[in-house]
C-alpha positions in Angstrom: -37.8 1.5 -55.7 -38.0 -1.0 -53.3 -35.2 -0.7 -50.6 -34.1 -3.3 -49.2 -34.0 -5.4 -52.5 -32.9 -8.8 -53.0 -31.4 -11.0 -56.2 -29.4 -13.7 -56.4 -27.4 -12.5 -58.8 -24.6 -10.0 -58.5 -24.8 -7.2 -60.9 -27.7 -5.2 -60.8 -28.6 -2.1 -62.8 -30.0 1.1 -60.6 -32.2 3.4 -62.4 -34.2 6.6 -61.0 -34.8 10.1 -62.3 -33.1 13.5 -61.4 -33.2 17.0 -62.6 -32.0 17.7 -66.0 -28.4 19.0 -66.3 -27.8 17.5 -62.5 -24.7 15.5 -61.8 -26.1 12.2 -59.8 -23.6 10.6 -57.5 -23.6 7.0 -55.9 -21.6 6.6 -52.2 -21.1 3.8 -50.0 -20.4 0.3 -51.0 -19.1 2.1 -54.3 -18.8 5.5 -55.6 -19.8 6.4 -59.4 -21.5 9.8 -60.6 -23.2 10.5 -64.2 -25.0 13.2 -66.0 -28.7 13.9 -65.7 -29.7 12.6 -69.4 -33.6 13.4 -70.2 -34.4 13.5 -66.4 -32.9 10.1 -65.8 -30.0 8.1 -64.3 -28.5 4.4 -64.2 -25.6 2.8 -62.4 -24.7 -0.2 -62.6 -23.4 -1.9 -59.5 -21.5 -5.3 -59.3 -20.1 -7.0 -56.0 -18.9 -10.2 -55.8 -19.7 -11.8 -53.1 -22.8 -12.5 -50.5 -24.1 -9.8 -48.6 -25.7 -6.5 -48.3 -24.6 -3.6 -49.6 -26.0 0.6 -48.9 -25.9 3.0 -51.0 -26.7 6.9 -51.0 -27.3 8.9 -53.9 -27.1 12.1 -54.0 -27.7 14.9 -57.1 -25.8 18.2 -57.4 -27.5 21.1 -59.5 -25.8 23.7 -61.7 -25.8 26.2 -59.1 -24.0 23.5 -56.5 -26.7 23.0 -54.3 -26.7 19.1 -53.0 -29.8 17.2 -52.7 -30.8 15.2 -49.7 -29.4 11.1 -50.1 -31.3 8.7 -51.3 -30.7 5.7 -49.1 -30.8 2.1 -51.3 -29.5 -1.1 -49.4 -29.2 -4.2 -52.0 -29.0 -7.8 -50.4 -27.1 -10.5 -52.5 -28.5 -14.1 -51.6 -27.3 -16.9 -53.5 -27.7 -19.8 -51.4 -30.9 -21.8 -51.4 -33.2 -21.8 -47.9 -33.0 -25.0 -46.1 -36.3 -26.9 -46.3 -39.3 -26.1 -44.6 -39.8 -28.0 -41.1 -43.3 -29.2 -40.1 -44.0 -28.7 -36.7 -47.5 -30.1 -36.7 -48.3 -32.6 -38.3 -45.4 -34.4 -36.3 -45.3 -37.1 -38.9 -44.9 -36.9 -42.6 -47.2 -40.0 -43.1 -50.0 -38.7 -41.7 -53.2 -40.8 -41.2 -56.6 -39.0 -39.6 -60.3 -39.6 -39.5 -60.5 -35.8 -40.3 -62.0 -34.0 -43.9 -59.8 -31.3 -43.1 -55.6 -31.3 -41.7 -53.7 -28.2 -40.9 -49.7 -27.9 -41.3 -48.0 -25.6 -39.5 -44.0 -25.5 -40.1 -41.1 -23.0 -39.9 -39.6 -21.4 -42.5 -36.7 -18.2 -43.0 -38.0 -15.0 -42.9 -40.8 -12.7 -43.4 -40.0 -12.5 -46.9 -39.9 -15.8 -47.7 -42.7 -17.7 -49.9 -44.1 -21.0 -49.0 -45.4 -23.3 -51.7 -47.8 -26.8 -51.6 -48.2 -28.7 -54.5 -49.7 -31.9 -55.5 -53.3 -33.1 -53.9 -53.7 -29.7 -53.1 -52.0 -26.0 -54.4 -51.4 -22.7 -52.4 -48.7 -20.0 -51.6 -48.7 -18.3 -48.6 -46.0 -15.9 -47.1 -44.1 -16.8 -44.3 -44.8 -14.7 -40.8 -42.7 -12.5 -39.2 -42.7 -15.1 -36.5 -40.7 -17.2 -39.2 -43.5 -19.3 -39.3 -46.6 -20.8 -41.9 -49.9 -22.3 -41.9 -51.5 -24.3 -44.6 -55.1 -25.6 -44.4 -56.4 -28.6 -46.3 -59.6 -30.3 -47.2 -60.4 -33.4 -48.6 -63.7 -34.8 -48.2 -63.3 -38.9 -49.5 -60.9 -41.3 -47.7 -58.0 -42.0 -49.3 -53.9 -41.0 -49.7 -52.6 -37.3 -50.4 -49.3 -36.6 -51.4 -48.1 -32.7 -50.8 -44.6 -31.4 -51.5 -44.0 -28.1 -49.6 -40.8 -25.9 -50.4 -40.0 -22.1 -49.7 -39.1 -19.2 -52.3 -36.4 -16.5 -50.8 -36.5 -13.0 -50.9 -34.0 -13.4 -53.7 -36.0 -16.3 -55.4 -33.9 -18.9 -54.3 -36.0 -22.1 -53.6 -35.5 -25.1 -51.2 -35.7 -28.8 -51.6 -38.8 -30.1 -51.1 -40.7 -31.3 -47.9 -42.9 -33.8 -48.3 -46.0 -34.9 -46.6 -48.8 -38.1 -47.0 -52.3 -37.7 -45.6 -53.9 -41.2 -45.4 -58.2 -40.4 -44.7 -59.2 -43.2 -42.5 -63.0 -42.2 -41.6 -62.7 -45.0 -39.2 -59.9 -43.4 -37.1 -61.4 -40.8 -34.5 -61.1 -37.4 -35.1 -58.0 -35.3 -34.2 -58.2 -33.0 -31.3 -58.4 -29.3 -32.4 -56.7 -26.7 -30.9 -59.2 -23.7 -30.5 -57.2 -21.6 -27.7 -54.3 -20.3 -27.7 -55.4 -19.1 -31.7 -51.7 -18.7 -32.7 -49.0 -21.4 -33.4 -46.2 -21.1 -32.5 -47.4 -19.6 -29.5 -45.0 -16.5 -28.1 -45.2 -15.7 -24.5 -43.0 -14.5 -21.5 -45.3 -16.0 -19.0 -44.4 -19.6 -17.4 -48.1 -20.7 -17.5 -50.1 -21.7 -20.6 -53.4 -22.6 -20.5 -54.7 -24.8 -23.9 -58.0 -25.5 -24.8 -58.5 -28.6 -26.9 -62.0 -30.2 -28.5 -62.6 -33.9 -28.0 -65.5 -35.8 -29.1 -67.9 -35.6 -26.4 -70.7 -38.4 -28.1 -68.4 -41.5 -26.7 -70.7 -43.4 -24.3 -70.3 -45.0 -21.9 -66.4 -44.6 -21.9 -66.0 -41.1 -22.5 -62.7 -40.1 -24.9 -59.7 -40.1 -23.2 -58.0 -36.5 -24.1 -53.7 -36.5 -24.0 -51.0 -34.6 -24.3 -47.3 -35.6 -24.5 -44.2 -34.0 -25.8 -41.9 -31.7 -24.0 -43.8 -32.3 -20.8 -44.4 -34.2 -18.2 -47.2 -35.0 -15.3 -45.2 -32.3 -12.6 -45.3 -29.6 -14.8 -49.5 -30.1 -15.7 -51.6 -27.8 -13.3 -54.6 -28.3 -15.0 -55.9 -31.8 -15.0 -53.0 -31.8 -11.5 -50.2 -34.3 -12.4 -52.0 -35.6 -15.0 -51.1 -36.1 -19.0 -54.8 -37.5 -19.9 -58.1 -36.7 -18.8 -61.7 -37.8 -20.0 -63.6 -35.8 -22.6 -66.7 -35.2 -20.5 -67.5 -31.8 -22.6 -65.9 -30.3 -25.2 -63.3 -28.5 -24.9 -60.7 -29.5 -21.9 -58.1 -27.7 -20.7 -54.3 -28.3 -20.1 -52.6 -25.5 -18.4 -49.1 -26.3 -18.3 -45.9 -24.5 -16.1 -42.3 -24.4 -17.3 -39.8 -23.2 -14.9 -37.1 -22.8 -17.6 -37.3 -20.7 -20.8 -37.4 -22.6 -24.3 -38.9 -23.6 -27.0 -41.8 -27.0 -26.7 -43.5 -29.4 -29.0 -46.7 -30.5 -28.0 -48.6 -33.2 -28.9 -52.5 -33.9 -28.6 -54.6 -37.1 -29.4 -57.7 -38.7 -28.2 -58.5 -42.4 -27.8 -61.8 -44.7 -27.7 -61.4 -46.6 -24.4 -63.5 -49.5 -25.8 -62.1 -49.8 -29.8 -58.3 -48.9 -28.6 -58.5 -47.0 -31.9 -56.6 -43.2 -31.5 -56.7 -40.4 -33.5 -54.2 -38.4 -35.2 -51.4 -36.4 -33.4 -52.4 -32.7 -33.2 -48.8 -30.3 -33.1 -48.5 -27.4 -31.2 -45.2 -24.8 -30.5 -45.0 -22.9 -27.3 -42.1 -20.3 -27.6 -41.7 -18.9 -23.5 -39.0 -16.5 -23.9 -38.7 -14.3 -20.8 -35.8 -12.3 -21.3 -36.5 -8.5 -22.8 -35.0 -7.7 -26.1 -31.6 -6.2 -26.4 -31.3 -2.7 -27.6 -32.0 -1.6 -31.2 -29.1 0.0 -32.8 -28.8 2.4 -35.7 -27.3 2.1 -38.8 -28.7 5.7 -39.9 -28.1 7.9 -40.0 -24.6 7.1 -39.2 -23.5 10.0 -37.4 -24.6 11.6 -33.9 -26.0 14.3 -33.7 -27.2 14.3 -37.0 -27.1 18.1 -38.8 -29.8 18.1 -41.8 -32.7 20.4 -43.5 -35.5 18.8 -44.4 -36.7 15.1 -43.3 -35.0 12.4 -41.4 -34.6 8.4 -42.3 -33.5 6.9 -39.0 -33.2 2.6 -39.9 -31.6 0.7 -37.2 -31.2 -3.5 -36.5 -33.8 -5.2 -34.1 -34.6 -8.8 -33.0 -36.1 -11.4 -35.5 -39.4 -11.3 -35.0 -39.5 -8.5 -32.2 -42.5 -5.4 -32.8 -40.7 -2.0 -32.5 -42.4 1.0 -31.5 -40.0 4.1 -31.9 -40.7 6.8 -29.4 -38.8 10.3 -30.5 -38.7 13.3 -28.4 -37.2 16.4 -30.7 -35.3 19.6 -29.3 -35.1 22.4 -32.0 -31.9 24.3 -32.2 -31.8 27.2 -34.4 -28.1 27.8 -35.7 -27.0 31.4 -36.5 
């Protein structure tokens, strides 16, 4: 089975097969063995509290030869995820001249579920960036009520976060986001360049293009010490320079110089983490060096979110 597994309850039945006439034994977190019955075994395990819990089994044959563990690690979750955060929109009562809205938001892990009900109905899974993105369409002006929440690995669901999208065809269209393609954005560079569309059929006041948020006009390289710039074609660039690691909210919007009127906010999270990963550690096997026939099962802890690439080198001893 599935290894790690989650519930949210805390006694859970283990069942697997074995050889006939084999005496199965459980280790770790608790210890339990049982006859081979018809080729099959079940424990039943039972812990009280939150946490996670490994497990090896192990089957011994008639003429005492032990098999190789099987390694099962069962996560107890009982509390609820907090709700889901919305990084872009950046209001809940959102009002666009747009036919289309995407939400991007955080949520717990990569096993986590995100749901949207009401004007509109999806689940998606959360990224191993701890992040989501929903995309919407409605094509008639009007209001849209959505209620977003996210399922745990163990099925434990959040309160809900809700959202209004108010249609106003009137109301200039939002600013889109076309480079970089992924929010949030992860990088270990100080310098971000963004591409934004703008509507370039304004005449004879072109659209005036601006960002705001965790920024100001020293740290904008690209228009020079400036948070606005006119939409002459489409896109425009902002290329931005942090001198301290963190995590920034942008905003985006565009404005007719002769109506006044301005368009929706457009989100976007810039994650600049410069400092390298710490080492991964191992939680198995649990001993080193490691003295086994057959294949090896090496599982270890990492940072949330981090890509691993394992490089082995092996040595052979042969033992007399």
């Amino acid at each position: 089975g599935k290894s790690p597994f989650y519930t949210k309850t805390n006694v859970q039945t283990i069942t697997g097969t074995c050889a006939n006439n084999a005496i199965v034994h459980l280790a770790g977190a608790s210890s339990a063995t049982t006859p081979c019955a018809n080729g099959e075994f079940s424990f039943q395990l039972n812990n009280s509290e939150d946490g996670s819990y490994t497990y090896l089994i192990t089957q011994i044959d008639l003429a005492g030869s032990v098999s190789l563990p099987v390694t099962l690690q069962w996560v107890i979750d009982t509390v609820a995820p907090a709700a889901v955060l919305i990084t872009s929109p950046s209001t809940t009562q959102y009002a666009s001249g747009d036919t289309s809205m995407t939400i991007i938001g955080n949520c717990e892990s990569a096993q986590s579920t995100v749901s949207i009900s009401g004007s509109n109905i999806a689940n998606i899974n959360c990224s191993a960036q701890n992040a989501f993105q929903i995309n919407l369409n409605q094509k008639i002006d009007g209001i849209y009520d959505y209620k977003i929440v996210q399922t745990d690995a163990a099925g434990n669901i959040s309160k809900a976060t809700e959202l209004q999208w108010i249609i106003d065809s009137t109301t200039p269209l939002s600013p889109k986001i076309i480079s970089p393609a992924m929010a949030p954005y992860f990088s270990n560079t100080d310098t971000l360049k963004i591409a934004v569309t703008c509507d370039e059929s304004l005449s004879p006041n072109p659209a005036i293009v601006s960002i705001s948020g965790d920024i100001d006009d020293t740290e904008l390289l690209e228009p020079l010490g400036s948070t606005t710039q006119d939409c002459i074609s489409s896109p425009v660039y902002f290329t931005i320079k942090k001198s301290i690691a963190g995590l920034y909210q942008l905003t985006f919007n565009q404005s007719n110089p002769v109506s006044g009127n301005t368009s929706a906010d457009t989100g976007f999270q810039w994650n600049y983490d410069p400092v390298p990963p710490p080492t991964p550690t191992l939680t198995l096997p649990t001993t080193n060096p490691f003295v086994s026939p057959g294949n090896l099962t090496i599982q270890g802890n990492c940072e949330a979110a981090a890509v691993s690439y394992t490089h082995l080198r092996a040595h052979e001893t042969v033992l007399d």
